[in-house]
Every structure is written in C-alpha cells, then in structure tokens.
C-alpha positions as CSV (number, residue, x, y, z in Angstrom):
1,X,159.1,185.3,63.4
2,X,161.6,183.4,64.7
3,X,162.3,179.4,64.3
4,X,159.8,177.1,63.5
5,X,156.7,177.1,65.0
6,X,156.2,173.6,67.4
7,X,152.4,173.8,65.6
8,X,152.7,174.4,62.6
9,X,150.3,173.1,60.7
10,X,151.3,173.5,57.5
11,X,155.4,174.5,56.2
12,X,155.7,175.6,53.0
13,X,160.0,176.2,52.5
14,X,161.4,177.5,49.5
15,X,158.3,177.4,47.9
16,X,157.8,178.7,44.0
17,X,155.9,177.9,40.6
18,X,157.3,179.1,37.5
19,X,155.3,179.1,34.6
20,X,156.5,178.9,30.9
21,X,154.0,182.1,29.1
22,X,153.8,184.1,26.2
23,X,155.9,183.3,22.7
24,X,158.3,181.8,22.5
25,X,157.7,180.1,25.8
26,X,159.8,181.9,28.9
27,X,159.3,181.3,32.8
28,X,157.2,183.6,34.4
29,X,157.4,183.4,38.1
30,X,154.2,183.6,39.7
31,X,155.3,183.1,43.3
32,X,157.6,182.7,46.0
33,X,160.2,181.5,46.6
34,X,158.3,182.0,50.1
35,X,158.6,180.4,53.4
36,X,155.6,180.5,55.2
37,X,153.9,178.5,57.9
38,X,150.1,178.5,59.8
39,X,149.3,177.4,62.8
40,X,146.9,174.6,63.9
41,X,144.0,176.7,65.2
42,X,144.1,179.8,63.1
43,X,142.1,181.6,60.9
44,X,144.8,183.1,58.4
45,X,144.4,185.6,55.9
46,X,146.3,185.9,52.1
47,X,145.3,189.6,50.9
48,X,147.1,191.2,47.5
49,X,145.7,192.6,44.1
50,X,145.0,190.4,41.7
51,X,147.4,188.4,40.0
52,X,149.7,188.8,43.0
53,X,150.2,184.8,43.0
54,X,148.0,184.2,46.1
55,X,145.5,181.8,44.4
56,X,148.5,180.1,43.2
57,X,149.7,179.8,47.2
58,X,146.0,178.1,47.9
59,X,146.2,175.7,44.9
60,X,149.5,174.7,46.1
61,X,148.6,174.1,49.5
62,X,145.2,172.0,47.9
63,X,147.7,169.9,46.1
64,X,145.5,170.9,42.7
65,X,149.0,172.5,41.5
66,X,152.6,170.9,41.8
67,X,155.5,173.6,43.1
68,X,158.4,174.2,40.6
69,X,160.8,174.3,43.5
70,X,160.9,173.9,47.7
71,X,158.9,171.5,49.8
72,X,155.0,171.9,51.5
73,X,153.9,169.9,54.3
74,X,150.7,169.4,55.6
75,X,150.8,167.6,59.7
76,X,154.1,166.6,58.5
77,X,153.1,164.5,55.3
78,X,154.3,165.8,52.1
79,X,152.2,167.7,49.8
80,X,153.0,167.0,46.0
81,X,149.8,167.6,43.1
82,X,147.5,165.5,45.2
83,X,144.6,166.7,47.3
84,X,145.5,165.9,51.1
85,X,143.2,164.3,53.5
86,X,142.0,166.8,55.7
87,X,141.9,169.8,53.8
88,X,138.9,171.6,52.4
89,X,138.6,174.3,49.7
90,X,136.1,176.7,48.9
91,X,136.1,178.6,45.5
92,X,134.7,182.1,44.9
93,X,132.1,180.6,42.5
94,X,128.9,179.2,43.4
95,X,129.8,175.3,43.0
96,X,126.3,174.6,44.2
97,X,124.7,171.4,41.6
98,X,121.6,173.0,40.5
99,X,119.8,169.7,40.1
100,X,120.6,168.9,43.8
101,X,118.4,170.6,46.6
102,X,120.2,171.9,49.6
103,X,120.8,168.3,51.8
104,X,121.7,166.5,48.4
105,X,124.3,169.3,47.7
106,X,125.7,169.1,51.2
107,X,126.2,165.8,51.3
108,X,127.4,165.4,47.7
109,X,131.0,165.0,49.4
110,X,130.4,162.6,51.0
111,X,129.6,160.2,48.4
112,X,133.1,158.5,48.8
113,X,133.2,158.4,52.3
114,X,132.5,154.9,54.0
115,X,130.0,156.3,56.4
116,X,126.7,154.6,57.5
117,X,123.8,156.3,55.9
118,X,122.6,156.9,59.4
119,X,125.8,158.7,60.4
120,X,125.9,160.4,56.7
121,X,122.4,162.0,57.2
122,X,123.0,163.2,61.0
123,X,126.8,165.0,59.8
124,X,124.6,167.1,56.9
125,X,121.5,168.0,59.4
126,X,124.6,169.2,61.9
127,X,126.2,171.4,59.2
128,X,123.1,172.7,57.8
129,X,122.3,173.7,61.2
130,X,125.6,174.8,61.9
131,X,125.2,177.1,58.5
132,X,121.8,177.8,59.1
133,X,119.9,176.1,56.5
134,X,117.8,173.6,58.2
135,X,114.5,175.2,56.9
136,X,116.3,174.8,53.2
137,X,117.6,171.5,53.5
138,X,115.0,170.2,50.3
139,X,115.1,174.0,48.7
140,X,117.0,173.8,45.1
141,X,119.7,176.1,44.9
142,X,117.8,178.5,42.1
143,X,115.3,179.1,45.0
144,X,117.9,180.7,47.3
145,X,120.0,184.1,47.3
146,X,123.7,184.3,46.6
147,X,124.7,184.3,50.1
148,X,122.7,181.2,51.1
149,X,123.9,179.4,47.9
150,X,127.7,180.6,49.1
151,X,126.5,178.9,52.8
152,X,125.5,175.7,50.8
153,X,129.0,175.1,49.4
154,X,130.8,176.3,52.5
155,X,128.5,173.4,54.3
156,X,129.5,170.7,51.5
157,X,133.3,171.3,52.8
158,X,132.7,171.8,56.4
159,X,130.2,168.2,56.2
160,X,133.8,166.3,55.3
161,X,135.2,167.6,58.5
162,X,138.4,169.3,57.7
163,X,141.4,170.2,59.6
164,X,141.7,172.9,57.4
165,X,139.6,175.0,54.7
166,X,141.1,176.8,52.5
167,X,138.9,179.6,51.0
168,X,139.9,181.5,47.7
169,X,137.5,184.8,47.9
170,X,134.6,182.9,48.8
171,X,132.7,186.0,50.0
172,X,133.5,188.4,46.5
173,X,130.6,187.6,44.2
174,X,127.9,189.2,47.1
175,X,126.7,192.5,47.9
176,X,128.7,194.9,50.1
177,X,126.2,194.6,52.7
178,X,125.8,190.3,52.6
179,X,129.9,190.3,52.3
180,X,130.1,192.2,55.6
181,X,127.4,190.0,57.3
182,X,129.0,186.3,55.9
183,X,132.3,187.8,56.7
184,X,131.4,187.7,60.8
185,X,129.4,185.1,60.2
186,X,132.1,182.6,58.3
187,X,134.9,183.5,61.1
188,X,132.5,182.6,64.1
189,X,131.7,179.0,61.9
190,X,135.2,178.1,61.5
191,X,136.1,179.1,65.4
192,X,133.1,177.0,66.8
193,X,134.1,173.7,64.8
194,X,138.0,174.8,65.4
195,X,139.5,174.1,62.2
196,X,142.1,176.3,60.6
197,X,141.7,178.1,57.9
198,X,143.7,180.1,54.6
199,X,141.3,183.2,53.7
200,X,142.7,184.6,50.0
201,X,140.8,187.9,49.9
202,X,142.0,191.6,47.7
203,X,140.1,193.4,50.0
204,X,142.0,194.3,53.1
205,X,139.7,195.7,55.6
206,X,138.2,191.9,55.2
207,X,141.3,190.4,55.3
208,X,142.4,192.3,58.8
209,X,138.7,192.2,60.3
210,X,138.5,188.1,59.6
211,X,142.6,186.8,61.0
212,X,144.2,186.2,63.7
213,X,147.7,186.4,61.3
214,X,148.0,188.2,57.7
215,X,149.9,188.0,55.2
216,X,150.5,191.0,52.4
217,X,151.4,189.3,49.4
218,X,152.6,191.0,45.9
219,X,154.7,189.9,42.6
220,X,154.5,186.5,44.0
221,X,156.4,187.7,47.4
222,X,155.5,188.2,50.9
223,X,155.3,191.9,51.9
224,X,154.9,191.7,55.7
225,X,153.8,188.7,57.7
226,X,151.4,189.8,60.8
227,X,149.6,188.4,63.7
C-alpha cells in the first residue's frame, strides 16, 4: 500500500532475526527484513508452511523475542523483548492448568491485576459468557473436549482485555469439523469485543475465510500483502 497508515496499530520497519545455527555457529535468517503494519480494528491473518518465520513475526510482536535488526511499535511505544501492555497471545497448545476448573483458569490472568474481587469475578462471568462456558465455569479442564479447552484459554486472554490478541494456530490441534466451527466462531468473538487481532495459521482457506487483510509469508519474506 502506499504511506503509512494514520491507524496503524502496530509498525514493524526493517524488521529481522538472525539466528546463529548449526556447527560451527553461522546466521541463519529466519525473517524479514519486513515492513509491515495492522490496523486498529482488524482481524489480520499470517498464513505460510511451516518454518516460514511467521511464529517468529508473533513472538516478535509479543515482545517474547528481541529483533536482530529494525524497530516495532506497538500505539507508538517501542517494542523491545518485553511483553506490552495490551497485547494478548494465544498458543496452539492447550495452556489450560489442569488443577484449575474453568473460572479459576479464566481468571488466572488476572492475578496481577489490581482489580476488586467484585469487578475480577464479574470480567470472568462476562468472558465465559462471551465464550460460552457459563454452564462450565466449575468443570475441570479433563472434563471438557479440545475445542472447549481451546475456548477456556482464548477466555483467560480475552478476561485481560486486550487491544490486540495475537493467536499462533490456535485452532490446529482440533478436528476438521470443530476447526471450521471455532474458526466462525473466534472471528465473530474478536469483532463483538473490537479488538485487533494477528491470526498465524498454514492453512489458507482459514487464513482467507477468518481476515479482513492477509499476509503470504515464506523464507522469512512477505509474498503478497492483501486486504
């Protein structure tokens, strides 16, 4: 596209991680350098094969990774190895505690919060509704199926109230069938609290049925950018 984009959310410029691999030790170049930027609002899609460097991107963009070279911004602030304020990330692996039932698990992030435990108790009921897992809310996570377990961590991000989520193949561990339903089902969630979100997927059909932009990614590169 052209220029920068008045709301962006995020700017990544110049972007890349080298890694040092094999023996003796030489950079590998797992992404970029990439410019790339998302808008507030919008429900943006990463799709490439495996190994393509667009978990890499998401790490980045969590501040659980530190770029080799360019700058990222997140609403302007700086994002450098440290997990911003404001953004949310959901993993392709059931992260559900096992020794938590449902409301305990949901509200596990907000331990650190300084909320009320009024206010704490009324965010989780929302989100569990919002997930649909009121009826589960003191069911233990080995009582309930993949899909609702996937809800139950999805909830535990959404209860912090995000500006952004970042989700790295959350939906890849289910059945064809579930994936399809959670698919429609995840992109209606994130449009009715209207948050922005970064989908990594290596499925395209997902990828192009779930954003509003996507982005091809391979070798680390961006092959074509679309909205």
């Amino acid at each position: 596209g052209g220029g920068a984009v008045a709301d962006a959310q995020v700017r990544l410029h110049g972007v890349g991680k080298v890694f040092m691999a094999g023996e003796p030790p030489a950079p590998l170049r797992a992404l970029g350098p990439l410019d790339l930027e998302l808008r507030r609002g919008e429900f943006f899609a990463v799709v490439g094969p495996s190994g393509c460097g667009k978990s890499t991107l998401l790490e980045l963009i969590a501040g659980l990774s530190v770029a080799t070279e360019g700058a990222i911004d997140f609403e302007g602030r700086a994002i450098a190895g440290e997990p911003p304020d404001g953004i949310g990330v959901v993993f392709q692996d059931d992260a559900s505690l096992p020794w938590l039932d449902v409301a305990s698990n949901v509200a596990f992030g907000l331990r650190r919060a300084s909320l009320g435990k009024e206010e704490r108790e009324l965010r989780v009921r929302n989100v569990l509704r919002m997930v649909g897992l009121s009826d589960f809310a003191s069911t233990y996570p080995a009582q309930l199926s993949g899909g609702m377990r996937q809800r139950v961590c999805i909830a535990r991000t959404l209860v912090m109230q995000p500006r952004l989520i970042l989700l790295d193949e959350p939906l890849s561990n289910l059945d064809a069938k579930l994936r399809e339903e959670m698919r429609v089902e995840l992109k209606k969630l994130i449009k009715q609290v209207s948050i922005s979100a970064l989908y990594v997927t290596h499925d395209q059909e997902e990828a192009f049925t779930i954003s509003d932009a996507v982005v091809v990614m391979d070798a680390g590169k961006i092959l074509q950018y679309g909205a």
